[in-house]
N, C-alpha and C positions, 0 to 999 in steps of 0.2 A: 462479198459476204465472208465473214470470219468462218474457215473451216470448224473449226469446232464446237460454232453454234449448230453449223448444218449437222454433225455427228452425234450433236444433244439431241437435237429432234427426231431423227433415223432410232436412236438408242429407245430416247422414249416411247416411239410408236410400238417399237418393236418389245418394249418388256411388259410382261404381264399384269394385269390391273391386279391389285391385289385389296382385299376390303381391307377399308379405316373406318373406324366409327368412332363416335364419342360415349361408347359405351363398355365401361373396363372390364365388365364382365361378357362379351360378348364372343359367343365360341365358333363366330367364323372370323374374326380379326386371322390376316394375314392370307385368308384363302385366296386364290386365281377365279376369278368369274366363268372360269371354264370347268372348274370345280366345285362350283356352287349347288348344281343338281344332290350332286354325291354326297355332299355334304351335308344338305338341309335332309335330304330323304334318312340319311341314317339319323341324325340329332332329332328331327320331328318323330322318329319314329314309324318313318313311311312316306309317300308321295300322295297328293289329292286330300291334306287335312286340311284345317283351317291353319290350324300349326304351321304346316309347310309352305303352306301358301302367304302367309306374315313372313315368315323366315325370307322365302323367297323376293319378297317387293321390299324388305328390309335389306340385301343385296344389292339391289337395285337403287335403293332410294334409302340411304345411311346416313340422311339428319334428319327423314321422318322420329316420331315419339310411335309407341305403341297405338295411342288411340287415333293416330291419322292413319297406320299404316291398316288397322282394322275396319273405317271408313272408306279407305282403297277398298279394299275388299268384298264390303258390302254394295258397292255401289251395282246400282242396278239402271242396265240401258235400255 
């Protein structure tokens, strides 16, 4: 196996996920998912809104739209 396939994958595992969306104004583009707490709590203006909690599954899942990410949300088990 070609070393430097094996050193792409090592590399990749190893660097931080960083958010992409298709959304140009969106103001966690480029954050670390280990930064995302920190980041949604100050923008939302707090932790445990609904705000934050969109913010948050919008992290997670960055080719949801608004009204599925709001659907997440509501669902009830």
């Amino acid at each position: 196996m070609n070393p430097l396939f094996i050193i792409s994958i090592i590399i990749s595992f190893a660097a931080p996920v960083k958010h992409t969306c298709r959304w140009d104004l969106c103001p966690y583009k480029g954050i670390e998912r280990g930064q995302a707490v920190t980041y949604v709590t100050t923008y939302a203006m707090g932790a445990c809104t609904d705000a934050y909690y969109i913010d948050m599954l919008h992290i997670q899942c960055p080719t949801l739209d608004a009204d599925q990410l709001d659907s997440l949300l509501t669902i009830k088990h």
